[in-house]
C-alpha positions in Angstrom: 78.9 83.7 56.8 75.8 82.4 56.2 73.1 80.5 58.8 72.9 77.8 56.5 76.3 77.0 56.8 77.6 73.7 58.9 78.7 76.3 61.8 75.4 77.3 62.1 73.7 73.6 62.5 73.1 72.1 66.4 75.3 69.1 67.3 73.1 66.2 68.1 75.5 66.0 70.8 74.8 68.9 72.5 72.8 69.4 75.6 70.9 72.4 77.3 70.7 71.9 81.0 68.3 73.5 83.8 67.2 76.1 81.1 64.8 77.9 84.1 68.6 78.8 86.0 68.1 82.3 86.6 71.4 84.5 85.3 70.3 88.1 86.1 67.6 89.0 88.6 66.6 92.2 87.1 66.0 92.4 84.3 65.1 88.7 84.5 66.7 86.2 82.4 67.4 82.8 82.4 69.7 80.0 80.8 67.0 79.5 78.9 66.3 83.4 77.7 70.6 83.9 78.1 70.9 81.1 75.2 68.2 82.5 73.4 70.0 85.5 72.8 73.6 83.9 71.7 71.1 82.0 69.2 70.0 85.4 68.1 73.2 86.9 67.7 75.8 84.3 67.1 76.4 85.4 63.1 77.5 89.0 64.7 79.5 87.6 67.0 81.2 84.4 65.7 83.1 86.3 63.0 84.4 88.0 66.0 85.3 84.6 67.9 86.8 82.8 65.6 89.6 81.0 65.8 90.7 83.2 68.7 91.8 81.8 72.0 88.9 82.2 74.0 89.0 83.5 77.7 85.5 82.9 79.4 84.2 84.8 82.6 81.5 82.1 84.2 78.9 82.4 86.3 77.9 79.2 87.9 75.3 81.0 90.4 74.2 83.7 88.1 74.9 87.1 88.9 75.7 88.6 91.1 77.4 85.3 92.2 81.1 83.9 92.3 82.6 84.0 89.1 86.2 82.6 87.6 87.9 83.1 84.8 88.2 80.1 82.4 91.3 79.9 79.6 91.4 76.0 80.1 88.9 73.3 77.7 87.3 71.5 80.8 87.7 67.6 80.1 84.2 66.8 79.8 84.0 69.0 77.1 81.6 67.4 74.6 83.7 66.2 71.2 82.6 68.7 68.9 84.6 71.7 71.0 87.4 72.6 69.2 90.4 73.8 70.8 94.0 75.2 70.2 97.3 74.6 72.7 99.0 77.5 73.2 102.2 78.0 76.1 100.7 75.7 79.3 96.2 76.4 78.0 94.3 74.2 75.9 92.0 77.5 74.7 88.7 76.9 73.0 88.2 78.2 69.7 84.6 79.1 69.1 84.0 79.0 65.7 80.2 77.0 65.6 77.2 77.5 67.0 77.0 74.8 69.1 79.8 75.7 70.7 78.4 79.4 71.4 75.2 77.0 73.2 77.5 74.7 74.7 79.4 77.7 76.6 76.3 79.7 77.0 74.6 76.4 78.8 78.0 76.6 81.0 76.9 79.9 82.0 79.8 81.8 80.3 78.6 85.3 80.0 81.9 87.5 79.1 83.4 86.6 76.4 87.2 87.9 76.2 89.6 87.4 72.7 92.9 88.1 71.8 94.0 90.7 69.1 95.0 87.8 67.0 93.8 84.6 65.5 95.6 81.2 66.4 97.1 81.5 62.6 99.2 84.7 63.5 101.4 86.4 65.8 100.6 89.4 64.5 97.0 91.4 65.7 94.2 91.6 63.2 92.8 95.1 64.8 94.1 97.8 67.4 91.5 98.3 70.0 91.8 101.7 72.3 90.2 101.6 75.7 88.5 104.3 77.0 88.6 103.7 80.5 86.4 106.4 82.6 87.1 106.3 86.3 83.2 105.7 86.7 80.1 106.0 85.7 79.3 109.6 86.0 82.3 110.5 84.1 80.8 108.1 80.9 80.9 111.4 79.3 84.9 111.9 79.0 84.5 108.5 77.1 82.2 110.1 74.2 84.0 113.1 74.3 87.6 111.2 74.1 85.7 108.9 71.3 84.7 111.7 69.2 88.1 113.3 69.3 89.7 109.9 68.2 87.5 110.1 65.2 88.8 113.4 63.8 92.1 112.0 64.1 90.9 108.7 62.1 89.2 111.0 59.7 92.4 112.7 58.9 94.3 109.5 58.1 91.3 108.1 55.9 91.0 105.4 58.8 87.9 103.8 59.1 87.6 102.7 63.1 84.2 101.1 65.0 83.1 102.5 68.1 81.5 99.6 70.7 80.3 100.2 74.4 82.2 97.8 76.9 79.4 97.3 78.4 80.8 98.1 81.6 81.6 102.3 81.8 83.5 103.0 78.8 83.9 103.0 74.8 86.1 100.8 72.4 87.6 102.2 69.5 88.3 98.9 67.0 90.4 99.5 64.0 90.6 96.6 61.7 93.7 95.8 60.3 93.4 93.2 57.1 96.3 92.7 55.2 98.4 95.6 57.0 100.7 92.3 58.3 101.5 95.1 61.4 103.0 94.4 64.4 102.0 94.5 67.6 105.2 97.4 68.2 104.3 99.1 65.4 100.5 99.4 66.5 101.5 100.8 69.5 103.7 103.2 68.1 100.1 104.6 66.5 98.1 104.2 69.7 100.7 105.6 71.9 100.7 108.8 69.6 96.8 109.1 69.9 96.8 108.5 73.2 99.8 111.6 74.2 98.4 113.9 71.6 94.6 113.7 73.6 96.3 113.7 76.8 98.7 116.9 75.8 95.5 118.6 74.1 93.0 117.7 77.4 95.1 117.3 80.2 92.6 117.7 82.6 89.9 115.1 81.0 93.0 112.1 79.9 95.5 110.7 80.8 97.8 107.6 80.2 98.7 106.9 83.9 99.1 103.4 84.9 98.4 104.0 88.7 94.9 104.4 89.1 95.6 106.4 92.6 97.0 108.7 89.8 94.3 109.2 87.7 92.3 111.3 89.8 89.0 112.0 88.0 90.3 111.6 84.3 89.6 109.1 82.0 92.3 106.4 81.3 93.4 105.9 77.5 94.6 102.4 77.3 96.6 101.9 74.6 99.1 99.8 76.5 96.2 97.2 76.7 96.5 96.3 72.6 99.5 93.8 72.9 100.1 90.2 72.8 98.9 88.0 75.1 96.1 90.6 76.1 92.3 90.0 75.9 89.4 92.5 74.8 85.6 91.8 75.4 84.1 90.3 72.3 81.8 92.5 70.5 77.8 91.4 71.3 80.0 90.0 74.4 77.2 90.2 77.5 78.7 91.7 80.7 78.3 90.2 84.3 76.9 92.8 85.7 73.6 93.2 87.4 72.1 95.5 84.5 72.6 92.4 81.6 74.5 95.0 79.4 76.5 94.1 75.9 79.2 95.1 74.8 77.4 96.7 71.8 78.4 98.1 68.6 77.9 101.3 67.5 77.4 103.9 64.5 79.2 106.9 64.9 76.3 109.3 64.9 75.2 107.4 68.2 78.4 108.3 70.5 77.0 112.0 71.6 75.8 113.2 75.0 72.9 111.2 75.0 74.6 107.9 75.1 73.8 106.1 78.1 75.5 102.4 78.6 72.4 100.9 80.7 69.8 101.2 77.6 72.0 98.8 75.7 71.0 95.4 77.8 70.0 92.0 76.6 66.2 92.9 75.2 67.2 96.3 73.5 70.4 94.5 71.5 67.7 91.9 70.5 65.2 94.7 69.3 68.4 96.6 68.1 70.0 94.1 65.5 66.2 92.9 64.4 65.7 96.7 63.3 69.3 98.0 62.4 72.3 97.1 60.4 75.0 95.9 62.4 77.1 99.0 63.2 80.2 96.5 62.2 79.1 95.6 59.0 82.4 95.4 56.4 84.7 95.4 59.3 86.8 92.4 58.4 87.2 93.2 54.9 88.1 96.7 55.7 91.9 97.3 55.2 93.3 100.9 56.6 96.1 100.6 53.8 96.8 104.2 55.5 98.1 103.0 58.5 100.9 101.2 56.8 102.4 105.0 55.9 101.5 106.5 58.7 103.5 104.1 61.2 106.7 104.3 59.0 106.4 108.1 59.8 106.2 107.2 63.4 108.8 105.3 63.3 111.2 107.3 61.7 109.9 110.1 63.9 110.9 107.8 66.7 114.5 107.3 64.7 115.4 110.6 64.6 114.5 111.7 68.1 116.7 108.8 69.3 113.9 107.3 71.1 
């Protein structure tokens, strides 16, 4: 996608409102400065959007602040929001910039999508969570990252690594034209996820019950399913520290990673000096996976599972 496209022209319906709102406190940014940046980045991010059943976190106050979730269009929506019914929610679908503006001015700052488009019932990616218990034990997520990509190595699987922005990694795996479903998937997630939890029991583990964790990090396979949400890549958080849920080259997820450095200004000074670490993604088809879950599942077969 192009800028010059329609998507990327302003509505001459759309409005910005109280732009000097302040959002974060510090690092300062405003409505104004917060829109700014979805200006900047909306052609890395609206690939990811659209036509996806958008879930919005919103911060009316700024942050910290009250927050809701929003799956709902609200009524006074402005015309040019386009949205999709699906079960009892009339879900936006942000597919336009104006849109992006439109939620940004309503001070959504998390933006949370499906594993599926509104054409499908069928994911197009796997995401795996890694899910540290905290901050200090960030480093179980690189290490647990960089093990996953040996294993995607081995199955000439190309994945993407992204911070959540929060205290852990995101492995996406794109999954064009593999027509997979969301059981299958799992059967390839749930086998990554008990082959790094039977090689590091000490560092992973697939427990449920956080009381049950202890100190390891939580693999969250059981998250990729339908219905379920991910943050959206370029996605900010709603935390005090303005961090995005930001993309990454491999070569980046070592010991030096640290998830605060990755906040509003440096994604802005990031994606003016790099290429986007998700480049190709969506024409990027993993025709290995199709083998490699029929192996699973006959595994599964034969062990009467």
């Amino acid at each position: 996608m192009k800028k010059g496209t329609k998507k990327y022209q302003i509505h001459p319906d759309l409005k910005i409102t109280n732009p000097d709102k302040p959002l974060w406190k510090d690092p300062h940014y405003t409505k104004e400065s917060y829109i700014a940046y979805l200006i900047q980045v909306a052609p890395l991010i609206l690939p990811f959007l659209e036509n996806r059943a958008l879930t919005v976190i919103r911060y009316p106050h700024g942050i910290p602040g009250e927050s809701f979730y929003q799956k709902n269009c609200p009524e006074y929506a402005p015309s040019f929001v386009h949205t999709e019914k699906i079960e009892d929610n009339n879900y936006i679908l942000c597919n336009d910039l104006s849109t992006l503006i439109w939620l940004g001015n309503q001070s959504a700052i998390e933006f949370h999508v499906p594993f599926q488009t509104v054409e499908s019932y069928k994911p197009v990616e796997i995401v795996i969570d890694l899910d540290p218990p905290n901050r200090d034990r960030f480093p179980l997520a690189i290490k647990a990252a960089q093990e996953i990509k040996v294993i995607l190595d081995s199955f000439k699987i190309k994945g993407y690594p992204k911070l959540s922005g929060n205290k852990g990694i995101q492995i996406h795996i794109p999954l064009k034209g593999t027509s997979l479903s969301y059981d299958e998937t799992r059967l390839f997630t749930g086998f990554i996820a008990e082959y790094l939890v039977e090689k590091f029991p000490n560092d992973f583990t697939i427990e449920r019950l956080k009381k049950n964790r202890e100190n390891r990090l939580y693999i969250d396979y059981i998250q990729h399913a339908e219905g379920k949400t991910i943050i959206c890549p370029y996605s900010t958080r709603g935390n005090e520290n303005a961090t995005v849920a930001t993309p990454l080259f491999w070569e980046e997820v070592n010991d030096s990673l640290k998830v605060d450095k990755y906040n509003i200004s440096y994604v802005l000074k990031r994606i003016s000096n790099k290429e986007n670490p998700m480049d190709g993604f969506f024409s990027q088809e993993n025709p290995t996976l199709i083998n490699i879950v029929a192996s699973l599942k006959e595994k599964q077969k034969n062990s009467g599972a």
